[in-house]
TORMI-371583 format. One record per atom (N, C-alpha, C, CB): residue in three letters; x, y, z. Coordinates in steps of 0.02 Angstrom, whole numbers, plus 50000, padded with zeros to 5 digits. Glycine has a CB too. Example, Ala and Ser with C-alpha at 12.3 -4.5 7.8 and 13.67 -1.06 7.14 Angstrom:
Ala506604971650390;Ala506154977550390;Ala506604983550390;Ala505654977650452;Ser506424988850354;Ser506844994750357;Ser506455000250394;Ser507044997050286;
//
This chain:
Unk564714779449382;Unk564064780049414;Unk564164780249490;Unk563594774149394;Unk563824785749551;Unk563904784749594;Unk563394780549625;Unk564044789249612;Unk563534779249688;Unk563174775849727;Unk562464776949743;Unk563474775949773;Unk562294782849727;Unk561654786249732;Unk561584784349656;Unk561624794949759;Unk561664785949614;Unk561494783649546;Unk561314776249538;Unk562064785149501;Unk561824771549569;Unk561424763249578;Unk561064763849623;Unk561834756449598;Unk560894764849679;Unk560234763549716;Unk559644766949674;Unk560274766849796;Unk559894774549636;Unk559104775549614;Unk558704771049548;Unk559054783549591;Unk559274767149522;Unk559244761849459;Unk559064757949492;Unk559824759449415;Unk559214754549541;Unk559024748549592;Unk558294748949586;Unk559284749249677;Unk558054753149631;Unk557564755749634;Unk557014757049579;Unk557744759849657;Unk557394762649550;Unk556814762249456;Unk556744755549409;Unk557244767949382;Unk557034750049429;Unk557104744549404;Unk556524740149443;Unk557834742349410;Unk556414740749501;Unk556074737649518;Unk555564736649534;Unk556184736849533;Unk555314746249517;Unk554694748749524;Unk554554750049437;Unk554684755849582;Unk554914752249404;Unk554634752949326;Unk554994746049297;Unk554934761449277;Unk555444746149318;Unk555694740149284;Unk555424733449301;Unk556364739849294;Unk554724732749327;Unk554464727149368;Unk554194724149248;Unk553534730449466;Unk554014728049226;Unk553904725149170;Unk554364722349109;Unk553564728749153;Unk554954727549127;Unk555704724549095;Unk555744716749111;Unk556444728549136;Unk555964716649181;Unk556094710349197;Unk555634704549180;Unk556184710549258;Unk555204703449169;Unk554384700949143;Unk554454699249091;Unk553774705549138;Unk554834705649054;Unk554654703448975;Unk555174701948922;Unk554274708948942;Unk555424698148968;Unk556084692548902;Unk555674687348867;Unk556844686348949;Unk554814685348874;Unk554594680648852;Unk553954684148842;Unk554654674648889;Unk554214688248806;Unk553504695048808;Unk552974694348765;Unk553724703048784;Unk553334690148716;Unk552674687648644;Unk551874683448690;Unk553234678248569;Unk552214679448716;Unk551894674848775;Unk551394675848807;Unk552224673848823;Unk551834680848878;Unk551454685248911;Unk551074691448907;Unk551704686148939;Unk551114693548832;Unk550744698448803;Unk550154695848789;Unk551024701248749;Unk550134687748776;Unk549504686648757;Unk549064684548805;Unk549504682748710;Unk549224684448882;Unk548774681648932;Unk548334688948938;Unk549214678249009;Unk547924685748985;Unk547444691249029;Unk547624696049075;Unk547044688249067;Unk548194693949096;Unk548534696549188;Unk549064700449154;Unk548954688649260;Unk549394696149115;Unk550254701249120;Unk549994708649103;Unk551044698449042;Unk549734710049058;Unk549594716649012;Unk549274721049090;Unk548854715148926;Unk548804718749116;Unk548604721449196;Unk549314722149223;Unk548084715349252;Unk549654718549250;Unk550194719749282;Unk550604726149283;Unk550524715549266;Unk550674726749209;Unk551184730449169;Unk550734737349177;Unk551374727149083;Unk550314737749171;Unk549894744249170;Unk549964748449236;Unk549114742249161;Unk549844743049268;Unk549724745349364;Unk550494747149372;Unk549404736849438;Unk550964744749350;Unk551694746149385;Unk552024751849354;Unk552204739949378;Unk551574754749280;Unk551664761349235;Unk551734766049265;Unk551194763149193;Unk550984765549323;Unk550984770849368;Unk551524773349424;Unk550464769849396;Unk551724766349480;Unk552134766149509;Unk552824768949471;Unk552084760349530;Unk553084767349417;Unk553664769549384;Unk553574777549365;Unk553784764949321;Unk553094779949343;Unk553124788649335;Unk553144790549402;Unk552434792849296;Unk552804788549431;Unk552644792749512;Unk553604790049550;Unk551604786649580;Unk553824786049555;Unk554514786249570;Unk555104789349525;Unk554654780049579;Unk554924789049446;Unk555374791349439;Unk555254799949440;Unk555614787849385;Unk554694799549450;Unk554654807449465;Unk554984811949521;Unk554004808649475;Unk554854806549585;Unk554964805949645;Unk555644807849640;Unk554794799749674;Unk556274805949601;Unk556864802749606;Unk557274808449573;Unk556894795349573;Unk556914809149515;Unk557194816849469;Unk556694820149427;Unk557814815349410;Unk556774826949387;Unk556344829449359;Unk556394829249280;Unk556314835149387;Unk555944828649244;Unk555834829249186;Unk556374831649129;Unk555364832649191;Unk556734836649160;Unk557374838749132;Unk557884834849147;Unk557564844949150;Unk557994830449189;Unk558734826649218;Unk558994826649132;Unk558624816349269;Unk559454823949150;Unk559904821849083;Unk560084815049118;Unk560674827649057;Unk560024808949052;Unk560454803749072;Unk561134804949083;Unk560414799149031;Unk561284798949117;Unk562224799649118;Unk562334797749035;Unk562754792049185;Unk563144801949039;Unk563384801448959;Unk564044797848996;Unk563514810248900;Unk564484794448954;Unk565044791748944;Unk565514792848903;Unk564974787448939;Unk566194790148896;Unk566694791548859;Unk566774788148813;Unk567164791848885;Unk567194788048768;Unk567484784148711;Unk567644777448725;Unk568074787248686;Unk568264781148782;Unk568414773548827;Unk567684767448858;Unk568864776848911;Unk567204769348849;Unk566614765548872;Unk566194762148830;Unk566224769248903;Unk566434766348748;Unk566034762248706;Unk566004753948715;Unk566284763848640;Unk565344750848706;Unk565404743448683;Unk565794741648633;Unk564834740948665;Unk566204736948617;Unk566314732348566;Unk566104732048514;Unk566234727948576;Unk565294730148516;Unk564564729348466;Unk563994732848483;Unk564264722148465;Unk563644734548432;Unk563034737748478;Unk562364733148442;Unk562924748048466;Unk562414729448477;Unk561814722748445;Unk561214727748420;Unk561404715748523;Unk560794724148378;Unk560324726948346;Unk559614723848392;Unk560424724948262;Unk559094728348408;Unk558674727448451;Unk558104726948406;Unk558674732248503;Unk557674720048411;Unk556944720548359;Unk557154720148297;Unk556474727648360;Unk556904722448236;Unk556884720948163;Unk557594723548141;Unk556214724648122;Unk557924718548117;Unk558664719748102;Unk558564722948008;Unk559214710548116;Unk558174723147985;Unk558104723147902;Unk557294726347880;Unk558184713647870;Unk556884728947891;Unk556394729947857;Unk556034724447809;Unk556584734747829;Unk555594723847770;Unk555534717147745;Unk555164722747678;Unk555014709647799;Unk554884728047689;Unk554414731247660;Unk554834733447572;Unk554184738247719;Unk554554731847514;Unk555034733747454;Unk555104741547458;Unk554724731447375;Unk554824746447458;Unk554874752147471;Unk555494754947525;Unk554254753247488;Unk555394752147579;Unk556164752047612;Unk556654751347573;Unk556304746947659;Unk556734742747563;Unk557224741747546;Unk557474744747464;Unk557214735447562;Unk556974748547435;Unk557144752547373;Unk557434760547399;Unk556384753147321;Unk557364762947470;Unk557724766347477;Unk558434764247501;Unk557434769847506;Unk558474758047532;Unk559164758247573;Unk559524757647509;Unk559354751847635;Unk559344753547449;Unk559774750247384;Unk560094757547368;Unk559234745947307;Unk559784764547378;Unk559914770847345;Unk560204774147395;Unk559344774547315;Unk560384772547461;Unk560974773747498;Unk560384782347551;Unk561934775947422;Unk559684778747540;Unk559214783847554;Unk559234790847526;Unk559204784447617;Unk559514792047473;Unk559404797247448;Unk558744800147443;Unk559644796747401;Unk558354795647439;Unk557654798047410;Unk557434799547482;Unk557124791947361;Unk557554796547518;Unk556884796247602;Unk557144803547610;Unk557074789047702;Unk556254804347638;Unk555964808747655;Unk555694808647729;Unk555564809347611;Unk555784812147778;Unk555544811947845;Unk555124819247851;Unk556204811147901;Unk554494815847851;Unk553724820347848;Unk553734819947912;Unk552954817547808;Unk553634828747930;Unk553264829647998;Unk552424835047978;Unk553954834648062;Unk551984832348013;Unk551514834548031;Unk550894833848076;Unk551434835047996;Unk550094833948049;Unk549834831548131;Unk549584840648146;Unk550724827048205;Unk549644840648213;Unk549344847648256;Unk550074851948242;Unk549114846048361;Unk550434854848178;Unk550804857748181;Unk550724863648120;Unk551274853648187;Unk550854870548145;Unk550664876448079;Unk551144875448018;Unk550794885548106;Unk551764873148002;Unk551964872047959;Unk552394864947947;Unk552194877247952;Unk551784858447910;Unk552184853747911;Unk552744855247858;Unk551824847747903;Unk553044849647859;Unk553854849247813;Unk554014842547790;Unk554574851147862;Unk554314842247757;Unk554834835447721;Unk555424836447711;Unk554674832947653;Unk555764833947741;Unk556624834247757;Unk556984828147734;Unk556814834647842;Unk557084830147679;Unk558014826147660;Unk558434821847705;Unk558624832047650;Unk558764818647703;Unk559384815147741;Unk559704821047725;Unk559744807447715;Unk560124824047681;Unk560344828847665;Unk560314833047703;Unk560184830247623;Unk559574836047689;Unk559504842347746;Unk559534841147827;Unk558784845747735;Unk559334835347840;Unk559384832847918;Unk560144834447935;Unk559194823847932;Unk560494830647916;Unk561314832447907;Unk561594838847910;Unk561564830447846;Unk561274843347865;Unk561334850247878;Unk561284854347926;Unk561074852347852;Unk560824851747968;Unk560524854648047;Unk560924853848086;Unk559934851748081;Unk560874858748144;Unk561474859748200;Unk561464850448219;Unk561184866748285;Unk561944846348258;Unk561894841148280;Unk562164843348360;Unk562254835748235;Unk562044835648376;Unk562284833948424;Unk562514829248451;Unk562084835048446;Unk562984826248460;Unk563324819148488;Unk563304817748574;Unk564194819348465;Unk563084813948588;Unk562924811148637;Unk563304806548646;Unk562404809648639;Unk563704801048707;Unk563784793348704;Unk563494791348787;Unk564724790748686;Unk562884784848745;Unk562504784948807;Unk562374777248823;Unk561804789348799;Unk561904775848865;Unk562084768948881;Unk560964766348859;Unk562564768048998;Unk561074761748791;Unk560314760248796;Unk560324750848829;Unk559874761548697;Unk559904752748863;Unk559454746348899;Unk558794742048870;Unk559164749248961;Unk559004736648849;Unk558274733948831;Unk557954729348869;Unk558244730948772;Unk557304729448872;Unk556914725148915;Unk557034718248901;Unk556204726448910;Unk557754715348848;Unk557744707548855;Unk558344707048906;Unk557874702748776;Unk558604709748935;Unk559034709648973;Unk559744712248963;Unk559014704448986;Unk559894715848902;Unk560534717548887;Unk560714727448871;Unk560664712248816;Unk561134725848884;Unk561434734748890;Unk561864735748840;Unk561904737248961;Unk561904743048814;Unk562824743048780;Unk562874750248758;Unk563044737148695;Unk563254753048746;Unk563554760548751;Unk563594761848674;Unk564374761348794;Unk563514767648664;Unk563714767148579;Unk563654777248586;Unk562864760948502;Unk564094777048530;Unk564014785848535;Unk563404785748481;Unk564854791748504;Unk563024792548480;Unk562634794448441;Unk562604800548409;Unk562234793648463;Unk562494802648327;Unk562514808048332;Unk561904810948286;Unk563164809748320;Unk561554815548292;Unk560824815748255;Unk560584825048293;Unk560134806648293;Unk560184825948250;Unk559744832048264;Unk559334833048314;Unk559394833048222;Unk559424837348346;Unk558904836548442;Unk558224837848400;Unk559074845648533;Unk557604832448428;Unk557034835548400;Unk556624840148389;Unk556824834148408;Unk556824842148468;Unk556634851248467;Unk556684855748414;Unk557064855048509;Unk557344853248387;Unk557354860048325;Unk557134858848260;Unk558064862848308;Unk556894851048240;Unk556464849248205;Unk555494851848217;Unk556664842148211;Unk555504849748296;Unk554774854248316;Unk554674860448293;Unk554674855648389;Unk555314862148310;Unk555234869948323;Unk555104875748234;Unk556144872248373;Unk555564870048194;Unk555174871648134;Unk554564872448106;Unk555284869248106;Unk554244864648136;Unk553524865248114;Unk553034869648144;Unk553254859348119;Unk553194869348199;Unk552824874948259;Unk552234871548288;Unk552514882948223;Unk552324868048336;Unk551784863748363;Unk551194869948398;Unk552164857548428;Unk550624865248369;Unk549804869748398;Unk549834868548469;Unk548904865948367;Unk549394870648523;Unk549514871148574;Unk548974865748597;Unk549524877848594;Unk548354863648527;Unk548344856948572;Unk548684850348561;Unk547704854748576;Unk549274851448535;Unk550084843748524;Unk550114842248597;Unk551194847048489;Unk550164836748618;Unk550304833348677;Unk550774828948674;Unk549804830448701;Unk550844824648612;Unk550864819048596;Unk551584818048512;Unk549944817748585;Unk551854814848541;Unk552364816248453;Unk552614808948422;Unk553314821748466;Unk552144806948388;Unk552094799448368;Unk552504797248302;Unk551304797648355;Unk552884791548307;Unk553414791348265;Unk553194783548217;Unk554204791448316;Unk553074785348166;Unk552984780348121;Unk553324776448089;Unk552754781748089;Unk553544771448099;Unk554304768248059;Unk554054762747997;Unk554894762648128;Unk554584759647975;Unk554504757947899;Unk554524748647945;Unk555354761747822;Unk554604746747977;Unk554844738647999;Unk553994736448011;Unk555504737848092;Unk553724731647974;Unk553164728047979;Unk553254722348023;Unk552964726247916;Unk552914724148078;Unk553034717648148;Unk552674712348133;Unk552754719448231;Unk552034713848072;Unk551584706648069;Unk551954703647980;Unk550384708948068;Unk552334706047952;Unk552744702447919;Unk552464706947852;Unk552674693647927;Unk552504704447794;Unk552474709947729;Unk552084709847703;Unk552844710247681;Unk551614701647711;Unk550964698347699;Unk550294701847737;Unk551054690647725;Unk550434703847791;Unk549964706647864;Unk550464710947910;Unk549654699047921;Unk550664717547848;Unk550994722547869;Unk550434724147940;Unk551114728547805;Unk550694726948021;Unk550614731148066;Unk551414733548087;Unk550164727948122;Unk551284742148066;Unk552044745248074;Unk552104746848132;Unk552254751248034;Unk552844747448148;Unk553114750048219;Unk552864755148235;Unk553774751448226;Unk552634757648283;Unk552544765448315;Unk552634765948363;Unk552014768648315;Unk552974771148379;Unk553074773848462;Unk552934782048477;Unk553934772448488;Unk552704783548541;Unk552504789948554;Unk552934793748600;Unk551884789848577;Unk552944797648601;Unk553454799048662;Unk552914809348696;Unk554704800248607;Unk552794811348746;Unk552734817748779;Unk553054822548763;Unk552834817748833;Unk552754828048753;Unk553124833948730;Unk553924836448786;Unk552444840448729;Unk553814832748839;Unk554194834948872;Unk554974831448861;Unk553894834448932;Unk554574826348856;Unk555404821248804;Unk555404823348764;Unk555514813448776;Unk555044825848711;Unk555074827948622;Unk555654835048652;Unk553964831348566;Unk555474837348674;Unk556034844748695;Unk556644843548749;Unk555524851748738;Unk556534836848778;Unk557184837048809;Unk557924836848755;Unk557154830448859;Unk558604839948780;Unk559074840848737;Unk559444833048698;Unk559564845348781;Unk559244829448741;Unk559734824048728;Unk559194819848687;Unk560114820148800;Unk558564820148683;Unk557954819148627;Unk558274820648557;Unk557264824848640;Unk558684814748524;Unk558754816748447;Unk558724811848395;Unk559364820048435;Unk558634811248324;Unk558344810848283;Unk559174807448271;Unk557894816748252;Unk559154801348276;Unk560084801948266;Unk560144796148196;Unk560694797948360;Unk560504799448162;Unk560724795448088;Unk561614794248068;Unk560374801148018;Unk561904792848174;Unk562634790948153;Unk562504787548203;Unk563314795648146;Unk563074781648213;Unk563274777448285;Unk564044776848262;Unk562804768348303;Unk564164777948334;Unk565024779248331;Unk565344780448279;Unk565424774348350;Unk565284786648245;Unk565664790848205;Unk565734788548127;Unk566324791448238;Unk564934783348130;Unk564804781348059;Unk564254783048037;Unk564834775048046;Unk563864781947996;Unk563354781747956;Unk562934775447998;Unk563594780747875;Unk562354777148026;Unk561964773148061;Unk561674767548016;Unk561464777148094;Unk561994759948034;Unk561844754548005;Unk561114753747995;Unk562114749748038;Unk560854748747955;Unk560004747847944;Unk559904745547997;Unk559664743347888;Unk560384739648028;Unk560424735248091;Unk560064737148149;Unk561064734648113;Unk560214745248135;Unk560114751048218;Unk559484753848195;Unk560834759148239;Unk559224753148116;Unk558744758048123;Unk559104764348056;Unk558714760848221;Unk559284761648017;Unk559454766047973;Unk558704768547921;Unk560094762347933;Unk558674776147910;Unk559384780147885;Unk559364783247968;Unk559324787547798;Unk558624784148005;Unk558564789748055;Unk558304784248118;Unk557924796948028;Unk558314784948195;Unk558154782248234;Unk558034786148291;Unk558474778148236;Unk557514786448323;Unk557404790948404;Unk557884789448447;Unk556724789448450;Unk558294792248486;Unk558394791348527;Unk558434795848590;Unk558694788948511;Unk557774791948656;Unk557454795348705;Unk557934792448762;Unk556624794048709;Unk558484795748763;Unk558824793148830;Unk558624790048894;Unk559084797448852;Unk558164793048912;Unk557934791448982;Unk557354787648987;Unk557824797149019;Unk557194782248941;Unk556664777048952;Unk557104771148901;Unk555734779848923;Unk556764764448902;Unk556934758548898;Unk556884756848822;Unk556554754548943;Unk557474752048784;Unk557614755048720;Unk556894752748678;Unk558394751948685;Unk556304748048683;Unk556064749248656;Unk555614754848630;Unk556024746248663;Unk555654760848660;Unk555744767848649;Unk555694770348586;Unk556294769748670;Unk556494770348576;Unk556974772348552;Unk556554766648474;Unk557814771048602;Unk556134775548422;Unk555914770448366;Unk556554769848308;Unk555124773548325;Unk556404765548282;Unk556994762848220;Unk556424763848146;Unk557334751648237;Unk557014765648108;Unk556904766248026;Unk556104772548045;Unk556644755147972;Unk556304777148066;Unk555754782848064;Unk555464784548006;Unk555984788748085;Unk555024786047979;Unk554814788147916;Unk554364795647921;Unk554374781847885;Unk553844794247965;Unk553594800348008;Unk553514801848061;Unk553184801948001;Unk553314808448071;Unk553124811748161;Unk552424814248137;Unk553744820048204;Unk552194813848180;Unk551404815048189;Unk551324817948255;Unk550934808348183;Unk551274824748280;Unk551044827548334;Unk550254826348330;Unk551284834748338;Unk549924825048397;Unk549324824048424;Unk549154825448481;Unk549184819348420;Unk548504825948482;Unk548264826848561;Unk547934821048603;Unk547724832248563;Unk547994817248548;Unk547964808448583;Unk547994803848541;Unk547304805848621;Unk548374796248558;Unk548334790548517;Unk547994786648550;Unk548904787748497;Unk547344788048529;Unk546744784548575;Unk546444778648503;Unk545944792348611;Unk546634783648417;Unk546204781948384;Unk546994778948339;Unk545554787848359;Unk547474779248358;Unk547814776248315;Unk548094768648343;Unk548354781148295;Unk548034763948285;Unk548114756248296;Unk547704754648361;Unk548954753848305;Unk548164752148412;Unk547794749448493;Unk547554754948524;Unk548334745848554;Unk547874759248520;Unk547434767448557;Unk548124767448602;Unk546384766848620;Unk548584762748632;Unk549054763848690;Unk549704766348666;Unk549164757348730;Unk549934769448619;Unk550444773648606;Unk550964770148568;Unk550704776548665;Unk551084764748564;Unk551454759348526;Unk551314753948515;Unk551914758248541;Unk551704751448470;Unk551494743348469;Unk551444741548519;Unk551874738448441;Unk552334739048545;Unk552214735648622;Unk551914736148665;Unk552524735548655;Unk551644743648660;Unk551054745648715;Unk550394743048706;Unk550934753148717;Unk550244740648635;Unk549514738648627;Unk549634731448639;Unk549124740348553;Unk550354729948634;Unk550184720848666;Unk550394721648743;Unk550814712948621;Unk550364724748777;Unk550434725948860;Unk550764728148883;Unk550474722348898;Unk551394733448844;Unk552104735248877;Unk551994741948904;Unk552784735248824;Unk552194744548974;Unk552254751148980;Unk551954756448937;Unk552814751948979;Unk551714762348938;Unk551864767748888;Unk552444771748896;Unk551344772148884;Unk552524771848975;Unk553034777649004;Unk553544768649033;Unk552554785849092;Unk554114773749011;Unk554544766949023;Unk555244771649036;Unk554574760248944;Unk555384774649086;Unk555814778249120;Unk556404775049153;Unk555474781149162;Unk556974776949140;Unk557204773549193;Unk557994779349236;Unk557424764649153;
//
């Protein structure tokens, strides 16, 4: 990393990352009055700098072999709790199905199989989570684009919302993971659908069988155990209306870094 590369992290850290740092005790402060304000107001500050800083296309930095981590800790729900999950993982996911549809002319249902089949791409990149820890791991998975590009997004898609199988309010008072991400991340190259980590079969740990990974924002991002995509022209009416879970309990939507 050069020196211009840490000052502009310095920097995006402390203007977007003003909610990272905040939220190692995030259950907490999600539930006051102020933090969720905080986090909103500094959303803005963080697009408008990281805009400032680079464009929409940047590419994160990639790394070497030699850089991999050790471990690549598991971030949020290490296991699913849901029987339906876990009746696919017992079958090594043969059966899962990853439904795309929403504002698109031809939805689809895609295989693990067939995902596998699709051009890939390997990446090794560095994800960041808002509890304070980092770690490198290669990745290898289908750019989403060419999953979009199958379905053929309508021209009013804005929006490409990812539905996962991990119940955050437990199995009793299922509320599932979701995250959204801009068409402009949905088409960036390094945007992929990845179902390996370092040259294996992507653990449940990480988010097995399939997991997002949006390089250039903060790993709660990056959704785990995907099940669907849903293009839209707003998540105004789905769950909190703010684009993800964490977002409906006060986190960022745009979380750049």
């Amino acid at each position: 990393m050069t020196p211009r590369d840490k000052s502009r992290r310095r920097l995006l850290l402390g203007a977007g990352g003003l909610g990272a740092m905040l939220m190692t005790g995030c259950d907490r402060l999600s539930s006051t009055e102020w933090f969720p304000k905080v986090l909103r107001s500094s959303e803005v500050l963080s697009r408008g700098v990281h805009q400032l800083f680079s464009s929409r296309s940047s590419m994160a930095q990639e790394f070497t072999e030699a850089d991999l981590s050790p471990t690549f800790r598991s971030n949020g729900t290490s296991m699913p709790e849901g029987e339906a999950y876990q009746a696919l993982a017992k079958n090594g996911f043969a059966d899962w199905q990853l439904e795309v549809g929403g504002l698109v002319e031809k939805p689809v249902k895609i295989s693990l199989t067939e995902l596998r089949a699709m051009p890939r791409r390997t990446q090794i990149t560095r994800h960041d989570c808002v509890e304070g820890w980092s770690a490198i791991g290669k990745w290898t998975g289908v750019p989403l684009s060419s999953v979009l590009a199958m379905v053929q997004p309508r021209a009013r898609a804005r929006y490409v919302v990812f539905h996962c199988a991990d119940a955050m309010g437990g199995s009793l008072t299922p509320e599932y993971y979701y995250e959204s991400i801009d068409m402009d991340d949905a088409m960036h190259p390094q945007t992929i659908l990845a179902y390996g980590l370092n040259d294996k079969d992507l653990p449940i740990a990480n988010g097995a069988p399939v997991r997002l990974r949006v390089e250039r924002q903060l790993g709660y991002k990056h959704a785990k155990y995907v099940m669907r995509i849903e293009l839209v022209e707003s998540f105004a009416n789905i769950a909190g209306g703010r684009g993800g879970y964490w977002e409906d309990n006060g986190y960022q939507w745009y979380a750049g870094i």
